[in-house]
KEDREN-960265 format. One record per residue: residue in one letter; x, y, z of N, C-alpha, C in turn. Coordinates in steps of 0.1 Angstrom, whole numbers, plus 5000, padded with zeros to 4 digits. Each point is the difference from the previous one (the first is absolute). Example, Ala and Ser with C-alpha at 12.3 -4.5 7.8 and 13.67 -1.06 7.14 Angstrom:
BEGIN
A513249435078499150125000500950125000;S499650114993500950115000499250115008;
END
This chain:
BEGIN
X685647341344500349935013498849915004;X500349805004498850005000499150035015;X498849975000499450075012500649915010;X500250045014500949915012498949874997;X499149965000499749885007500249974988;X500650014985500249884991501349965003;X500650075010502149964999499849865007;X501249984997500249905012500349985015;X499449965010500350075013501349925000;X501550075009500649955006500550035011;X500449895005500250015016501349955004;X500650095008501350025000500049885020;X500549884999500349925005501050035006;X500450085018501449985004500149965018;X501249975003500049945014501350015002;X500049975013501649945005500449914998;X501149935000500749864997499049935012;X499449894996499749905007498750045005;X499250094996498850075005498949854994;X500050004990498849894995499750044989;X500950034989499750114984499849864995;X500949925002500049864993499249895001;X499250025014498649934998498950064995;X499750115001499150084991499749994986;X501650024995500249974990499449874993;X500749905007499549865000498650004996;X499650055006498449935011499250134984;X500450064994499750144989500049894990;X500949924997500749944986499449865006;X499549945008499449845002498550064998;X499050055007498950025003499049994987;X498949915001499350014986498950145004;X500550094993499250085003499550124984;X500349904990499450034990500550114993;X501050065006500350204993502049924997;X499750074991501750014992500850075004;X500949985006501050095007501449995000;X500650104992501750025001500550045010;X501049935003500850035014501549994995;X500650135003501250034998500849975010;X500849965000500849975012501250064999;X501150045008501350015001501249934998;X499849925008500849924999499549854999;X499649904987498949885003500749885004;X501350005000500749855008499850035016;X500450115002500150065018498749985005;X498950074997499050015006499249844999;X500349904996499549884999498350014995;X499750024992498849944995499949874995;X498949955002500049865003500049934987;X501249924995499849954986499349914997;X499249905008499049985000499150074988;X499750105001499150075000500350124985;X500949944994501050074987499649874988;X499550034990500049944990501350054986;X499850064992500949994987500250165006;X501550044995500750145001500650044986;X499650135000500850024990500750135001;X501149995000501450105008499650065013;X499550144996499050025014499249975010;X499049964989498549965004499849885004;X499749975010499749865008498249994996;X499949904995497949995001499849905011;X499250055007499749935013498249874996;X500449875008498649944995498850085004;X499650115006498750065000499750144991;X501549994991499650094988500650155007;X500750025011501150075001501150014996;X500650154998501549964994500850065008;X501249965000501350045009500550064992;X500750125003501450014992500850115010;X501649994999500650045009500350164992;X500850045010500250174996501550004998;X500749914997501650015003499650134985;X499449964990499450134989499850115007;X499950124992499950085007497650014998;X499950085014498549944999499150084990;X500750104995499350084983499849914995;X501049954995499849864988499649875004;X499849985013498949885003499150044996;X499450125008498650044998499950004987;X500450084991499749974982499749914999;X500949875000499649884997498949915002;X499650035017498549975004499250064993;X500050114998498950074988500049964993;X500649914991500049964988499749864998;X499849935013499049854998499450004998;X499549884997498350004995499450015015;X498550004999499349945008500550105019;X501150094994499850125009499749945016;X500350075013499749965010499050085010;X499849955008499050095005500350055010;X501749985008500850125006501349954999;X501150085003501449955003500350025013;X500649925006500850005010501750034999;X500450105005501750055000500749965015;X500649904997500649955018501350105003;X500350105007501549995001500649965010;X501649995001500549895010500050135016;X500149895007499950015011500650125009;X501350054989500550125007499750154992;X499449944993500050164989498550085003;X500350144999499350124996499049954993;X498449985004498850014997500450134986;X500250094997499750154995500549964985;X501049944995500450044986499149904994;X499749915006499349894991498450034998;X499650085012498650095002500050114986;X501550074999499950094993500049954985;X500649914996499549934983499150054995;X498650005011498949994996499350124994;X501050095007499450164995501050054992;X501349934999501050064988499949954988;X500049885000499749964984498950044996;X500250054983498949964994498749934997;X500849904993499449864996499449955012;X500749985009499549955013498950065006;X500350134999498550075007499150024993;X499849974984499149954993498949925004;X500749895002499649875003499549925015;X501050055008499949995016500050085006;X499149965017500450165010500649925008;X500650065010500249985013498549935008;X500249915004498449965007500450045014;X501049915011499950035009502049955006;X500450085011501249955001499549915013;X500449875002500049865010501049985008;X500049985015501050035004500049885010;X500849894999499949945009500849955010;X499650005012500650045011499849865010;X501449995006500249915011499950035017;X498849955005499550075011501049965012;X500749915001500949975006501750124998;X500150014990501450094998499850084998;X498650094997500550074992499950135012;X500250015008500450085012500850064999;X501349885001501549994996500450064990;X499149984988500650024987499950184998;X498850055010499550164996501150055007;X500649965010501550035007501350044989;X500249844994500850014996500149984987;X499249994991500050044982498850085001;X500650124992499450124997498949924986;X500549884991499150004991498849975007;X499849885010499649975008498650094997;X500550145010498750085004499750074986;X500650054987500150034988498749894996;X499349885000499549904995498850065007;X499649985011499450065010499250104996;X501050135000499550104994499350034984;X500449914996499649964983498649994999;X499949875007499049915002498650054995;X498949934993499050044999499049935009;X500449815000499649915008501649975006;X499349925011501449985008499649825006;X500749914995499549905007500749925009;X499650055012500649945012500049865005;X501349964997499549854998500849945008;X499949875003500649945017499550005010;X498750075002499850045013499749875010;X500349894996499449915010500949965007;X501750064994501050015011500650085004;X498850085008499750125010499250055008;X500650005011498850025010499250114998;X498750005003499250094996500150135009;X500950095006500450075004501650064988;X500549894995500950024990499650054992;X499049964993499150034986499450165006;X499450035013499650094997500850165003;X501549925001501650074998500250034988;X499749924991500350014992499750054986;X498650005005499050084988499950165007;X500250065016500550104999500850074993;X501649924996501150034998499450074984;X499649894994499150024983499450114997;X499350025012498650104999500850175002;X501049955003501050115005500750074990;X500249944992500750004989499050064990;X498649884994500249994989497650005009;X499250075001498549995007499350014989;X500249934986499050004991499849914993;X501449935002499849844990499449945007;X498849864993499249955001501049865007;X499449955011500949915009499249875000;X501149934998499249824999501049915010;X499549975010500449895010500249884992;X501049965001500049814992501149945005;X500049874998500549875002500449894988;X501550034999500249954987499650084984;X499650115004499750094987498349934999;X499349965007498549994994498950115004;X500350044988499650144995499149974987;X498850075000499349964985500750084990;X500049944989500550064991499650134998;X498950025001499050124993500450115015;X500849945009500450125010501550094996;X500449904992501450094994500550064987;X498749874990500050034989499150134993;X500050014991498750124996499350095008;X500850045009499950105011498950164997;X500750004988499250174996500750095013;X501550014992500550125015499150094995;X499449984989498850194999498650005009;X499849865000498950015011500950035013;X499950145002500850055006499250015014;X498450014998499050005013500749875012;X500449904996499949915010501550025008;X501150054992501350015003499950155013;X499250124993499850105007498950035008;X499549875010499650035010500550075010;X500350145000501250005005500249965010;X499250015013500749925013499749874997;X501649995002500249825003499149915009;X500049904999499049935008500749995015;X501249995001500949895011499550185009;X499550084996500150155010499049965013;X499049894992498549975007500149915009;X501549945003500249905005498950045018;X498749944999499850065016500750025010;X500750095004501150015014498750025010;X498650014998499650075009500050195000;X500450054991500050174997499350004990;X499450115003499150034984500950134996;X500749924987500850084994499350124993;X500550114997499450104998500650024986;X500449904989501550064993499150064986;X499550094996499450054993501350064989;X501249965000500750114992499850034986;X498949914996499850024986499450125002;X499250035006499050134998500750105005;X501050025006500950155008501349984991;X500149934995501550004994501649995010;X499450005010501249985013500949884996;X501350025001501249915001499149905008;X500449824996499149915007500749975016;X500050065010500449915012499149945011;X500249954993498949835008499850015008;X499650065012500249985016501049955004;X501050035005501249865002499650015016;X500449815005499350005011498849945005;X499649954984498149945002500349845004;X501449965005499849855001500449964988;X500150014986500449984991501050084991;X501249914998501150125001500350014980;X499350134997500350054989501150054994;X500949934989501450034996500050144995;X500650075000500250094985501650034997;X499849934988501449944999501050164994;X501249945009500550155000500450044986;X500549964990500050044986499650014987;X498449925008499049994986499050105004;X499050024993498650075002498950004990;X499449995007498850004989499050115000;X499150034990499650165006498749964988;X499050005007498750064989498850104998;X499850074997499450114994498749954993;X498850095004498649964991499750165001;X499050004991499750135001497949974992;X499550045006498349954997499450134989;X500850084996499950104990500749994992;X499850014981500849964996501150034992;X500949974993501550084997500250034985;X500450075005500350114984501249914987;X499749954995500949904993500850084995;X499950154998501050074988501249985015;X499750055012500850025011500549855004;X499149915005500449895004501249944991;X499749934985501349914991501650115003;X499850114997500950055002500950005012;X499650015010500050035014500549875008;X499849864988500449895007500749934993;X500250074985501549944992500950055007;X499850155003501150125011500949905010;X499049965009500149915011501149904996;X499649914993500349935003501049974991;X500850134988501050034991501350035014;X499450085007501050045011499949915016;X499449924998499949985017499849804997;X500149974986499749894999500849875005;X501550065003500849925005499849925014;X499250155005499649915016498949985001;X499050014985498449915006500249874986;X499649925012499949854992498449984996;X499149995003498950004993499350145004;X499050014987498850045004499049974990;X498850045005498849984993499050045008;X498950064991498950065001499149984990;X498750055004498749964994499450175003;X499750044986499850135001498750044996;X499150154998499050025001500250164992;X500250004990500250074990499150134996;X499850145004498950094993500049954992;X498750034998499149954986500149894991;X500549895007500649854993499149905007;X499149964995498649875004501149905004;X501249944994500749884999501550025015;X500149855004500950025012501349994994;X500850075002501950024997500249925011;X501149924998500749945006501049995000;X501450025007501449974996500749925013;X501249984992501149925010501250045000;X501050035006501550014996501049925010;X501150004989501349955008501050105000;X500750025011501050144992499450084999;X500950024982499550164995499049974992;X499649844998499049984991498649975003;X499450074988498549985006499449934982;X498549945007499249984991499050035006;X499050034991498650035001498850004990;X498849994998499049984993498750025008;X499050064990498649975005499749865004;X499349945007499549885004499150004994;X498550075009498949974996499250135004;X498949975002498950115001499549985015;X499950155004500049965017498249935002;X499949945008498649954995498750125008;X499049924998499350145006499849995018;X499950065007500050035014501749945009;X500849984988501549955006500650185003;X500549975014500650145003501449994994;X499750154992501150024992501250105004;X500849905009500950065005501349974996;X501250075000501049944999501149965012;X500749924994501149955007501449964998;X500950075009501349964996501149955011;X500249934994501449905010501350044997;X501150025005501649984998500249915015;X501249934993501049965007501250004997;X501150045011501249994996501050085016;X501250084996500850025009499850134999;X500250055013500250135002498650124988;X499449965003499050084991499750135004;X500250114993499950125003498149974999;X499649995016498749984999498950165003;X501150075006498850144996500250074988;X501049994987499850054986499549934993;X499749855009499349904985498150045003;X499850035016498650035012499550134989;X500750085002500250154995499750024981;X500449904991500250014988498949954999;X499749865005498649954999498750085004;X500350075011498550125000500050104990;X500850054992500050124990499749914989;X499749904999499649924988498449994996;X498949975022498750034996499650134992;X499149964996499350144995498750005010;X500250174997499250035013498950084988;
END
C-alpha cells in the first residue's frame, strides 16, 4: 500500500444547486497556478464550465488550456479513476464535483472501497459549498442540504456580501450547529485560495480539531468558561450569552481526547465494532491517535461503516501526544461511544 502522502489527494467538491460549485470550479480549471488537476464532474453540459477554457476532448476527458482535465462521471467513478491513473504525467489532485442534490457519502466512500483506487488516492478533504443567503431555508427544507454540512471538512460560505452582517452571523450559527469543526471561509463569488480547499491534509487533523470553534469567542462580553475538552461534559454553551448558539436538533457532534495513551489491541477493534453497528447514523469520523509504544501518529477517517487509516509520521519531540477523536452524525449513542473510548486508554 503506498505510504498516504504518495496517493493522490482527493477532494470531494459538493453544494447546493446554485451555491457557487460552478464558479469554483471555474476559477480551479482557469487559474495559472501551475499544479495538474482532474476534475470530475457530474453532469459537464449542466454545470457550465466555461468552454472557453476546453481545448481537445476525448470521450470523457476534456483537457483544459492550463493543463487540467475534465471528465464527467455519467461512467461509473471506479473506472474514471482507473483511467486517470493511467495518464501520463499523473496529477497532483483530483477534484470529484457531485450534483447539487446528492449525498456527499457514496462518492466519499469510493475511496475506501475500491481497491485500485485506494492504492493510488485518499480522500483529502470533503468541500462544501454553501449559499449564505439560502441556505437557512435550504437546512429547513432539504435534508441533503444539512447532509453536506455535516460532511463537510471545509465549508465555503460564499455570497456573503448579500447579507446583512447580522444574517451571516445567523447563519454560520446554524453551520456551527450542525457541523463545529469544518474549517470556514467567508467569500464572494467563490474567492477562495486555492490552497484553502485544495490539498487540505484532512489528516492534518490539528487544525480541523481545535476543538472549540472559533465563532464560541465571539466577545459577548462573558468569559466563557467552556473547558469541555478537559471534563468531557456534553458541550452546552451557556445559552443566553447574547449570542444564540444552534444545536441542531438531529445532528451531533461529539469529541473525545484522552492525554494518556490507547491500547491499539483495544482501540482498532473497539472502533471497527462501532462503527460496523452504529455506522448508519455516524457520517464522519476521524481522529489522530497516540498509540502505547508507537513513536509514529495514527490517523484515521471514516464515512459510514468505512474507515481508513495509516501511520502518518513520527510525533515530533516535545509535541503533546495526545489523542483525538471526532464523530458526526444522527442520534449518536454518545455515552457507549464516551464509555468504549475510556476502556480503550491504558492505564
Amino acid at each position: 500500500m503506498a505510504e498516504a502522502s504518495q496517493k493522490i489527494p482527493v477532494t470531494v467538491l459538493t453544494g447546493y444547486l446554485g451555491a457557487g460549485k460552478t464558479t469554483l470550479l471555474n476559477r480551479i480549471l482557469s487559474e495559472n497556478h501551475g499544479k495538474k488537476y482532474a476534475v470530475i464532474v457530474n453532469e459537464f453540459g449542466e454545470i457550465g464550465i466555461d468552454n472557453d477554457l476546453i481545448i481537445g476532448a476525448d470521450e470523457e476527458v476534456f483537457e483544459m488550456n492550463n493543463g487540467c482535465v475534465c471528465c464527467t462521471v455519467r461512467g461509473d467513478l471506479v473506472r474514471i479513476m482507473d483511467g486517470l491513473m493511467k495518464r501520463k504525467g499523473k496529477f497532483d489532485a483530483i477534484i470529484v464535483e457531485t450534483t447539487g442534490l446528492a449525498d456527499p457519502a457514496p462518492v466519499a466512500q469510493t475511496f475506501f472501497v475500491d481497491e485500485d483506487v485506494q492504492k493510488n488516492a485518499r480522500l483529502d478533504a470533503v468541500v462544501t459549498v454553501a449559499d449564505a443567503k439560502w441556505l437557512s431555508d435550504r437546512l429547513k427544507d432539504a435534508p441533503e442540504a444539512k447532509n453536506q454540512i455535516a460532511f463537510a471538512d471545509v465549508i465555503v460560505l460564499n455570497k456573503t456580501d448579500l447579507v446583512s452582517k447580522p444574517e451571516l452571523a445567523e447563519v454560520e450559527a446554524r453551520i456551527r450547529g450542525i457541523n463545529p469543526y469544518a474549517k470556514l471561509h467567508r467569500t464572494e463569488r467563490c474567492q477562495v485560495g486555492i490552497t484553502d480547499v485544495l490539498e487540505r491534509g484532512a489528516f492534518d487533523l490539528d487544525r480541523i480539531l481545535e476543538i472549540e470553534p472559533d465563532f464560541l469567542e465571539a466577545g459577548d462580553g462573558h468569559d466563557h468558561d467552556h473547558d469541555h475538552h478537559h471534563d468531557h461534559h456534553h458541550h452546552d454553551h451557556g445559552h443566553g450569552h447574547g449570542l444564540k448558539h444552534y444545536h441542531d436538533e438531529d445532528m451531533q457532534s461529539l469529541s473525545l481526547r484522552s492525554e494518556k495513551p490507547l491500547d491499539p489491541t483495544k482501540f482498532m477493534p473497539w472502533l471497527q465494532n462501532l462503527v460496523a453497528t452504529e455506522g448508519q447514523k455516524i457520517l464522519r469520523s476521524k481522529g489522530i491517535l497516540a498509540f502505547t509504544g508507537d513513536d509514529d501518529r495514527y490517523v484515521f477517517q471514516g464515512v459510514h461503516m468505512m474507515l481508513e487509516g495509516d501511520h502518518q509520521r513520527k510525533w515530533k519531540d516535545g509535541e503533546k501526544r495526545e489523542s483525538r477523536v471526532v464523530f458526526i452524525g444522527r442520534e449518536l449513542p454518545e455515552q457507549a461511544i464516551r464509555d468504549g473510548f475510556e476502556q480503550c486508554i491504558t492505564t
